[in-house]
C-alpha positions in Angstrom: -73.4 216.4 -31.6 -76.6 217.1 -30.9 -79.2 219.2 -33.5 -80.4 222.8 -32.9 -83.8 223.3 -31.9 -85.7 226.1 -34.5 -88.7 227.9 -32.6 -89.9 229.9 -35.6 -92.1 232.8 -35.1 -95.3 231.4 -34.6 -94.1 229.5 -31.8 -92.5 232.2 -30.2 -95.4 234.5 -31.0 -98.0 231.5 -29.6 -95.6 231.2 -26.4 -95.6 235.1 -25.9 -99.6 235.6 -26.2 -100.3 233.0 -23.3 -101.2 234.5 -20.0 -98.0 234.4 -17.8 -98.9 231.1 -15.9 -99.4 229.1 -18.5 -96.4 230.6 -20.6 -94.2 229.7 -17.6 -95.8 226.2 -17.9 -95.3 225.9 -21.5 -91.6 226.8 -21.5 -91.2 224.8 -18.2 -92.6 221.8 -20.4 -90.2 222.8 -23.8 -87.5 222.4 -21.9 -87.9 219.4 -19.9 -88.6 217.3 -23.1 -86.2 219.0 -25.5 -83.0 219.9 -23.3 -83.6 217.8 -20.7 -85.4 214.8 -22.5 -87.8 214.5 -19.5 -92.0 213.9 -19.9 -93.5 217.4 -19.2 -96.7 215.7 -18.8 -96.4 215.3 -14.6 -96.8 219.2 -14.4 -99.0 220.2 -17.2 -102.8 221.1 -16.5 -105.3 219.7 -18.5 -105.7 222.6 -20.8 -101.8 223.6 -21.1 -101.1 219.8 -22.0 -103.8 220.9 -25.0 -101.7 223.7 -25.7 -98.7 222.3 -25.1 -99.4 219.4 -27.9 -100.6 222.6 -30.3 -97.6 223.8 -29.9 -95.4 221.3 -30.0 -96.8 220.1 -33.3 -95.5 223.3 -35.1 -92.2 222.8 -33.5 -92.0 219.1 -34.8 -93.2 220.3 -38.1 -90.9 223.1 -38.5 -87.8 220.9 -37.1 -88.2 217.3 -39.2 -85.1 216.1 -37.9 -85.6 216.6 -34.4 -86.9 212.8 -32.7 -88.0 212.7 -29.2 -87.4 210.1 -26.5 
């Protein structure tokens, strides 16, 4: 069985505030490394790939458990 994912609410809230194309982008990226375990780097700008890793760091800090491929 796989482990559930936690997006606490400065994620959410840090995904919400982005303008729409790069909170599309963002999302896009979330899920292709967490549900579908697949490198979001391919379609990431530059500057999302920044956010993205921003991100990304709170939801590895706030989920401990969770390893990535």
């Amino acid at each position: 069985m796989q482990k559930s994912l936690l997006l606490s609410p400065r994620v959410l809230n840090s995904i919400k505030n982005l303008p729409l194309c790069d909170r599309d982008a963002i999302s896009r990226a979330f899920t292709c490394e967490f549900i579908l375990e697949d490198d979001p780097s391919s379609f990431l700008t530059p500057f999302q790939s920044i956010i993205y890793t921003m991100i990304r760091f709170y939801v590895m800090r706030d989920n401990p458990d969770i390893t990535t491929a």
